[in-house]
N, C-alpha and C positions, 0 to 999 in steps of 0.2 A: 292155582297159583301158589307157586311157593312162595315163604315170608320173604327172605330175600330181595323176590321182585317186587313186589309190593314196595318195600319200603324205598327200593330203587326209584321206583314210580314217583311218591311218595317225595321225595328228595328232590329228584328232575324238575317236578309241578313247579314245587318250592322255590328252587332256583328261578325256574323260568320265571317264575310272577315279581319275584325280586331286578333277574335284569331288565321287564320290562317296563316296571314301576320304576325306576332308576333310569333308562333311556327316557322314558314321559317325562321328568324333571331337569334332565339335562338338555331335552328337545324343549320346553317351556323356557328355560332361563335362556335359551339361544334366540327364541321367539320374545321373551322382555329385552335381552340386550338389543337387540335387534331395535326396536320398537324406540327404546331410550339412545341410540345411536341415530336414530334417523330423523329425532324431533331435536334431540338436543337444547329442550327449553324446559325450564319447570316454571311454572308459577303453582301461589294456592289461592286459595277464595276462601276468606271467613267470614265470618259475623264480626259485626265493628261493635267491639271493645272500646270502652273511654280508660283515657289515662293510661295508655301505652306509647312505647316510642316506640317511631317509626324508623328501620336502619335501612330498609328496602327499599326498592324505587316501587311505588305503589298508586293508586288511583282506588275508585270508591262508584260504586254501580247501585242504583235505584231498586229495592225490590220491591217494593209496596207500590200498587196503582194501578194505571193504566199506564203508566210511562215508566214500568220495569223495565231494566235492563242500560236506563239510562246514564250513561258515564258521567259521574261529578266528581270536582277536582278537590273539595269539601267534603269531611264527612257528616252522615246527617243519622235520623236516629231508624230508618226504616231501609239501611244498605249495605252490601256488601263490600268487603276488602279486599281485593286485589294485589297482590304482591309478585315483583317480577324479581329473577334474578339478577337482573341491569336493563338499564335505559331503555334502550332498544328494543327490547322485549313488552319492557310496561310500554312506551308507546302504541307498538305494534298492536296489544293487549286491546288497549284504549280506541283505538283506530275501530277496531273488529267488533267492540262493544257498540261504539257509535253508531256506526253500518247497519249491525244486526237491529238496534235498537227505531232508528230511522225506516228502514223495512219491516218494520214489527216484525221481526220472527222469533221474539220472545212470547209473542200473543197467544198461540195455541198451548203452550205451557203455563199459563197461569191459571189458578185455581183459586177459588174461593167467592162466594155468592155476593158477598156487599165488598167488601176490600178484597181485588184479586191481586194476588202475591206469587212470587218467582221462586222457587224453591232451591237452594244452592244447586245442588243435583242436578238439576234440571238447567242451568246455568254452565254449570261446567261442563256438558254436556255438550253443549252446542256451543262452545267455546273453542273445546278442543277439536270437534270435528271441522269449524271452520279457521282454523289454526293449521289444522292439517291441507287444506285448501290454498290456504297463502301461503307456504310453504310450499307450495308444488308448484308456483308463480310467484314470485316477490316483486318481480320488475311490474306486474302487473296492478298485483296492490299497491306498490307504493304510487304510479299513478293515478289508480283510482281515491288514494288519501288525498294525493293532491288536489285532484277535485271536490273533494268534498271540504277541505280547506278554504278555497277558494269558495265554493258556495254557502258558508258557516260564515265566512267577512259578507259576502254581499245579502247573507239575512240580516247580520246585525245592521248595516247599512240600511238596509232598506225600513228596519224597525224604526231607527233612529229617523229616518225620514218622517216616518209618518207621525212619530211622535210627535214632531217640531211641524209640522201640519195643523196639528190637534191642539197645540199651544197656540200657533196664529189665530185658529179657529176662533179661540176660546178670546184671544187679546182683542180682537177683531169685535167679536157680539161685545166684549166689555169697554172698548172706547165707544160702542155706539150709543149705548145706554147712560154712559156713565159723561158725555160730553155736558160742555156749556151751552143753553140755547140763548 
């Protein structure tokens, strides 16, 4: 081989790994844009900080327990933060945390022998991919929220019943005892 070709060689390689590493990056960003075009949603999940304000519309998720994953409107000291970029979103957010959390399907995700804990990760995880689910249907979730609305008033209803049961109950043994004979 004369030097010439060699270096031809040489050069060609060169090139070609250059426009191929360059087409891979321009095919990747068409696959992110794509991706961020088709959810059009951001939220993030953190760790709840004290003594911050809140500008976001945001809600607050249970990590610690057996009832990780459970959406509170309150922050506490063993949950995660939730931040949406408007209303609709954090609802929607909240809605899906509820769900998931009502069908345990944060259970196989928890770890840990005496206190089992949800790990961000693992949250947003299953977050997103049932995010991407509602999405493919909205009419659908939104009337399965409304069910589940409607069945979260008739538990606290029925709580409330049985409370006021439990207080007759109790009024009831105490005028029997406590009467004049």
């Amino acid at each position: 081989m004369t030097p010439q070709l060699s270096t031809w060689k040489e050069a060609f390689f060169f090139l070609f790994f250059v426009f191929l590493s360059s087409l891979e990056i321009c095919m990747r960003s068409a696959a992110s844009k794509t991706l961020i075009a088709r959810t059009m949603q951001t939220f993030t999940v953190k760790s709840v900080t004290r003594n911050k304000e809140d500008r976001k519309p945001h809600f607050f998720v249970l990590n610690k327990g057996l009832n990780s994953g459970k959406p509170l409107l309150q922050p506490c000291q063993n949950c995660f933060k939730i931040e949406a970029e408007n209303e609709e979103l954090r609802e929607m957010l909240y809605w899906i945390s509820f769900a998931l959390w009502k069908s345990k399907a944060f259970h196989p995700f928890l770890i840990g022998s005496v206190i089992p804990f949800l790990r961000i990760g693992d949250f947003k995880q299953v977050i997103c991919e049932k995010l991407e689910v509602v999405n493919a249907n909205p009419g659908e979730f939104a009337n399965t929220v409304e069910k589940l609305r409607f069945f979260d008033i008739k538990e606290k209803q029925l709580k409330d019943s049985l409370r006021l049961v439990q207080e007759l109950k109790q009024v009831y043994v105490h005028n029997y005892f406590n009467r004049k004979s």
